[in-house]
Backbone as CSV, one residue per row, in Angstrom:
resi,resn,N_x,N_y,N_z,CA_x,CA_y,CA_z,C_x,C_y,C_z
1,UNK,0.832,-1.169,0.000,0.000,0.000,0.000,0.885,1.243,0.000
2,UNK,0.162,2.263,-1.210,1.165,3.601,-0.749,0.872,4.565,-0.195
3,UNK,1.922,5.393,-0.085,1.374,6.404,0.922,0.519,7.585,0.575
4,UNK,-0.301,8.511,1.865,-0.879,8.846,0.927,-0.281,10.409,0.990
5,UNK,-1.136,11.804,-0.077,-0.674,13.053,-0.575,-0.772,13.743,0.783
6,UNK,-0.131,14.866,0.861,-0.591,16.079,1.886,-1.410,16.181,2.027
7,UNK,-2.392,16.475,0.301,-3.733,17.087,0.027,-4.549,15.716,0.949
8,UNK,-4.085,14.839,0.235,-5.347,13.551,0.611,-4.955,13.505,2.388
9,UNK,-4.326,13.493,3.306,-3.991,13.339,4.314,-4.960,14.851,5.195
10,UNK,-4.831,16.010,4.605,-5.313,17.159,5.026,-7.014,17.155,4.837
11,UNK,-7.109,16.276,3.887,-8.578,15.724,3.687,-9.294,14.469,4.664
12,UNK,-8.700,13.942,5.151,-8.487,12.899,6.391,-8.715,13.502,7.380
13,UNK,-8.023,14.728,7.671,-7.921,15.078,8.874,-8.846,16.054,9.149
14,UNK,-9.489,16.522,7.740,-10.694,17.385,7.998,-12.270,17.001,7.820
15,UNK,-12.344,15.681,7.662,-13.364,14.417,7.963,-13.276,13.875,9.370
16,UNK,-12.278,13.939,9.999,-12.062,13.264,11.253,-12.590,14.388,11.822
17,UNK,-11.942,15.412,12.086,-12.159,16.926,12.818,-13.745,16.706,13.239
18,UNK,-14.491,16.928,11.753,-15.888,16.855,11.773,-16.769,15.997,13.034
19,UNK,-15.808,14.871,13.408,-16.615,13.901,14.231,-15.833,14.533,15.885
20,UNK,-15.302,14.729,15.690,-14.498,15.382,16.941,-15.418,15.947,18.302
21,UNK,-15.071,15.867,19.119,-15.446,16.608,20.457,-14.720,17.968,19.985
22,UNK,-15.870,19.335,20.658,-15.336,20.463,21.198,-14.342,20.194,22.073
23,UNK,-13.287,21.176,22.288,-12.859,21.421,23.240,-13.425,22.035,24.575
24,UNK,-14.135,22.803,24.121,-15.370,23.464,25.407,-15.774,22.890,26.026
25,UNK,-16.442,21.360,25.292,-17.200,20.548,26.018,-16.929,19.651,27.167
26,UNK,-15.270,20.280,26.992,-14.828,18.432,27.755,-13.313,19.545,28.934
27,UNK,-13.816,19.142,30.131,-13.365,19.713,31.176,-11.767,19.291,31.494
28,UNK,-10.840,20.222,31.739,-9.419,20.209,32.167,-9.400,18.610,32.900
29,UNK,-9.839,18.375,33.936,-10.119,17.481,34.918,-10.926,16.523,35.126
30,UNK,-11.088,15.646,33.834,-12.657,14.794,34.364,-12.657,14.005,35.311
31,UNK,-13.121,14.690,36.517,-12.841,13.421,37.641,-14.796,13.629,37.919
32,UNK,-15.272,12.525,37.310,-16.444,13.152,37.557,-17.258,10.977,38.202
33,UNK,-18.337,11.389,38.293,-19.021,9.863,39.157,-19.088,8.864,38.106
34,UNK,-19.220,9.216,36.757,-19.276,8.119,35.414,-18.339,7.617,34.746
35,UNK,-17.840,6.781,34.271,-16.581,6.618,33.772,-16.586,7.337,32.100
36,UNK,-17.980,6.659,31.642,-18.500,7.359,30.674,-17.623,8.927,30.412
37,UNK,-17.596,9.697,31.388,-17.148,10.994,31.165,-15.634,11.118,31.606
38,UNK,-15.227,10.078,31.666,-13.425,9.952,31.269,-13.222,8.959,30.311
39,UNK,-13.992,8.528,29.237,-13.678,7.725,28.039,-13.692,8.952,27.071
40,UNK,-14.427,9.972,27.021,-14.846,10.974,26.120,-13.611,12.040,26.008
41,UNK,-13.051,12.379,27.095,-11.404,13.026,27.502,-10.928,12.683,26.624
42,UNK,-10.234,11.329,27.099,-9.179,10.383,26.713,-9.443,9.971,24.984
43,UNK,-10.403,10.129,24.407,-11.022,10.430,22.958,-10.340,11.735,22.201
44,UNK,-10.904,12.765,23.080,-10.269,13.725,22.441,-8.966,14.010,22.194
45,UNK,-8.056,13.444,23.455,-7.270,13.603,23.758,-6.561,12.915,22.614
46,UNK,-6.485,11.871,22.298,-6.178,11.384,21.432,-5.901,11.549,19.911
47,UNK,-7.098,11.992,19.773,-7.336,13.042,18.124,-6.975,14.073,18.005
48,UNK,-6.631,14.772,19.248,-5.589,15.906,18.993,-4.695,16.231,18.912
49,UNK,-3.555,14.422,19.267,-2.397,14.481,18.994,-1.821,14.705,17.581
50,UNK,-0.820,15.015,17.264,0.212,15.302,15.970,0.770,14.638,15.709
51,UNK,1.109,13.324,14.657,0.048,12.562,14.292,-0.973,11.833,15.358
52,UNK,-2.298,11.971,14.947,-3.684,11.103,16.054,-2.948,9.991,16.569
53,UNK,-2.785,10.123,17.909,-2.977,8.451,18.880,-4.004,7.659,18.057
54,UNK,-3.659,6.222,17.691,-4.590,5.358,17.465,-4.660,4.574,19.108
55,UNK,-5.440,3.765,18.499,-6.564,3.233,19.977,-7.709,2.443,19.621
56,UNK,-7.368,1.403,20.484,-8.484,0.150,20.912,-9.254,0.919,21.569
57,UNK,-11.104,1.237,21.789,-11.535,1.039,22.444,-12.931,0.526,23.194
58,UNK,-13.233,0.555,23.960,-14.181,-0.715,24.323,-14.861,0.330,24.942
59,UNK,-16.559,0.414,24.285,-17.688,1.813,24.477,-18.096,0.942,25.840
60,UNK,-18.639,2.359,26.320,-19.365,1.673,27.602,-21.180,1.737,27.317
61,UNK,-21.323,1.729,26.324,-22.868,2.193,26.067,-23.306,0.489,25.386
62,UNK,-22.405,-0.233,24.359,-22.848,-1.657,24.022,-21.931,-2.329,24.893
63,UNK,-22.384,-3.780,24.612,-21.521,-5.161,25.029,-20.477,-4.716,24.122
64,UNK,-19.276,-5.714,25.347,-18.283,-5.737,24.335,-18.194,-6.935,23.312
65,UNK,-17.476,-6.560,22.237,-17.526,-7.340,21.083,-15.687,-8.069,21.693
66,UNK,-14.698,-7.174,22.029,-13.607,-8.249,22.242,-13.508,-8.931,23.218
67,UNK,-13.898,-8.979,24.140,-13.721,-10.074,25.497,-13.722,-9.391,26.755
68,UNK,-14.591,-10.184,27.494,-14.456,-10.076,29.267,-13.410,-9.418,29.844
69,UNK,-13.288,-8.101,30.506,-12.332,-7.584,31.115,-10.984,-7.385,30.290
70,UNK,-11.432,-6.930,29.405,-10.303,-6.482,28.246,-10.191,-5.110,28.934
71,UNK,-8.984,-3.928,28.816,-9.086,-2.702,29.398,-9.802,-1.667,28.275
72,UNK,-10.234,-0.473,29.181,-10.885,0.145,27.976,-10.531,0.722,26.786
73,UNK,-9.165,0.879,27.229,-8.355,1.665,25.944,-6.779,0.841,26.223
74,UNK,-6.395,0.648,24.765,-5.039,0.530,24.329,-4.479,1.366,23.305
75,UNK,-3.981,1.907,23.619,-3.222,3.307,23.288,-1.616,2.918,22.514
76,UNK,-1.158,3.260,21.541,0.033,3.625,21.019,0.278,4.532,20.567
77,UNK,1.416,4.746,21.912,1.673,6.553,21.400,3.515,6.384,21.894
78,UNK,3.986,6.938,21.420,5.680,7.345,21.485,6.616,5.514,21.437
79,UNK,6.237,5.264,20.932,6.917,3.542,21.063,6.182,3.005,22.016
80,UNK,5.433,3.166,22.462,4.685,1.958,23.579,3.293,1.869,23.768
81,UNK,3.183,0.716,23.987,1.891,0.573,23.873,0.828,0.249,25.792
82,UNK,0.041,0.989,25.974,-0.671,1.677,27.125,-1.844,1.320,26.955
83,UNK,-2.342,0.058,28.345,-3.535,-0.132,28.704,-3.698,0.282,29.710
84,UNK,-5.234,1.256,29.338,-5.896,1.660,30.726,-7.711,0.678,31.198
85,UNK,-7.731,1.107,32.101,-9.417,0.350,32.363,-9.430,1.860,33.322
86,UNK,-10.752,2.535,32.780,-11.240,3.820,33.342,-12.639,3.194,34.802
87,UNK,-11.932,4.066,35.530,-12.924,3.479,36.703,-13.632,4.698,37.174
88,UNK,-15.035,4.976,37.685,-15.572,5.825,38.299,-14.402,6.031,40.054
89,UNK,-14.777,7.324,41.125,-14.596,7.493,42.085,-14.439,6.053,43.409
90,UNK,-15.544,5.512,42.862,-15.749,4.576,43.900,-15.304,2.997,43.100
91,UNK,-15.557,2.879,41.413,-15.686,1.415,40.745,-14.932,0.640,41.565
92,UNK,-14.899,-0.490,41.027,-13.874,-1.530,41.484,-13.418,-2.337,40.437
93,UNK,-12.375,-2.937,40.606,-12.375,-3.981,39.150,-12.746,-5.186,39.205
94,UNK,-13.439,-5.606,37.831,-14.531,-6.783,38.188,-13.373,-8.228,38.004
95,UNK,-13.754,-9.379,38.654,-12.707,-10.581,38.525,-12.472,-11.043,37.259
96,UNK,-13.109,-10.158,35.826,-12.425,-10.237,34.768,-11.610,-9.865,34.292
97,UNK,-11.762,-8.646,34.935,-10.357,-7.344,34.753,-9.388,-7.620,35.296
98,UNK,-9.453,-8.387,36.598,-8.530,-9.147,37.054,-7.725,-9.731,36.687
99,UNK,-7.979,-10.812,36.141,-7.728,-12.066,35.697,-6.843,-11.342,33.952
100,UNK,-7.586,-10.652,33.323,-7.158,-9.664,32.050,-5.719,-8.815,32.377
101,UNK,-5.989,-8.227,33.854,-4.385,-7.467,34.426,-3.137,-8.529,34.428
102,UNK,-3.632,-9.436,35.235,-2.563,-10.263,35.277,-2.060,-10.929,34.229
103,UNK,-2.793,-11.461,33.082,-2.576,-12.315,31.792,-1.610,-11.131,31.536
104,UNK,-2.194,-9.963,30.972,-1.004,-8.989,30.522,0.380,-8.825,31.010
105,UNK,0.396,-8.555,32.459,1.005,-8.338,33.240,2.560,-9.319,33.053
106,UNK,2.101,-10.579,33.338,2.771,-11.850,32.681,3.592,-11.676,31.520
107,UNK,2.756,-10.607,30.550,3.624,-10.001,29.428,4.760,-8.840,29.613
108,UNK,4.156,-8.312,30.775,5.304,-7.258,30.767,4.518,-5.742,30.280
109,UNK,3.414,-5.947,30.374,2.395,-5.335,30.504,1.661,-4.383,31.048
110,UNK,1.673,-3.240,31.461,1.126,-3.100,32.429,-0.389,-2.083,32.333
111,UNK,-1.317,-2.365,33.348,-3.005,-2.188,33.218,-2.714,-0.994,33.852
112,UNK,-3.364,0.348,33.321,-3.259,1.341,34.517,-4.231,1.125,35.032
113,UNK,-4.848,0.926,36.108,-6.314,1.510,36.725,-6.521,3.232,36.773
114,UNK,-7.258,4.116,35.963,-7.554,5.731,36.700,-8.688,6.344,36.328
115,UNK,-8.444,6.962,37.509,-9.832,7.556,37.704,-10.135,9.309,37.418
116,UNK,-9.174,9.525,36.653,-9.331,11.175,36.355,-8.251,11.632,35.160
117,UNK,-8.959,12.501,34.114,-7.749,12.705,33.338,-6.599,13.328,33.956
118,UNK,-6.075,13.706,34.483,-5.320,13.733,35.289,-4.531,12.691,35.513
119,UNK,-4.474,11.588,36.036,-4.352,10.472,35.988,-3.565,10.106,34.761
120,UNK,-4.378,10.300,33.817,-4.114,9.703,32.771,-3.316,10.785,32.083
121,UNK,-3.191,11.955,32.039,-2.439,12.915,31.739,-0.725,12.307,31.820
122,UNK,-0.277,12.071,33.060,0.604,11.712,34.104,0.814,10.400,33.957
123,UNK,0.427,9.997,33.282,0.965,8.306,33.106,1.430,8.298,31.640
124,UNK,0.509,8.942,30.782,0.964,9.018,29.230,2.442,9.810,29.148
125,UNK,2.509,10.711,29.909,3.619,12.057,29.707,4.801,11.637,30.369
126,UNK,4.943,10.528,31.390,5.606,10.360,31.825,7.170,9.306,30.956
C-alpha cells in the first residue's frame, strides 16, 4: 500500500475533525461519578495528537464485542503501547479485569487503573 498526498492526508484530517469533540465541552479534569465521562477526555485527547494516537476502544454504552475484562483503551503513542481500564470514584475492578491485568502483566504489561484525566495525563507524559 502507498502512501498517501498532503492534500489527501489534510482531507483525512478534515473528515475526522468533523466527528471530533469540542474542546469546550470536555473539562481540564474529568474526575467526575461516570466513567463514561473519562472515556470521552481520553477520545479527544487522542485526536488531537500530531500525528492522532490510534486506539483500541471498548464503548461503555454496548456489550463488548472483544472479550471479558479487556481494558478500555489501548493506546500507542511514542513507542509503547498503554492499557488503561477507566474506573468511576468509587468502581472496582470486576474478577475479569482481574484475571485480564494479570494475563497482561505476565507479558510485561502493564493495566493502569484511573480515575481522572489527570491520571491519565501523568501516566501518558511520563
Amino acid at each position: 500500500m502507498g502512501s498517501i498526498t498532503p492534500e489527501q492526508y489534510q482531507e483525512m484530517l478534515s473528515r475526522l475533525d468533523r466527528n471530533k469533540l469540542r474542546a469546550a465541552d470536555i473539562p481540564d479534569d474529568a474526575v467526575e461519578d461516570e466513567v463514561h465521562d473519562l472515556h470521552y477526555p481520553i477520545l479527544h485527547w487522542c485526536r488531537q495528537q500530531i500525528p492522532e494516537v490510534p486506539y483500541i476502544w471498548s464503548r461503555t454504552d454496548k456489550a463488548t464485542t472483544i472479550g471479558k475484562g479487556v481494558p478500555d483503551f489501548c493506546l500507542i503513542y511514542r513507542g509503547k503501547a498503554y492499557l488503561f481500564e477507566c474506573k468511576s470514584k468509587r468502581g472496582t475492578v470486576s474478577p475479569e479485569q482481574v484475571v485480564w491485568k494479570i494475563k497482561a502483566e505476565a507479558q510485561q504489561f502493564k493495566v493502569h487503573v484511573i480515575r481522572s484525566m489527570r491520571e491519565f495525563l501523568e501516566i501518558i507524559s511520563a
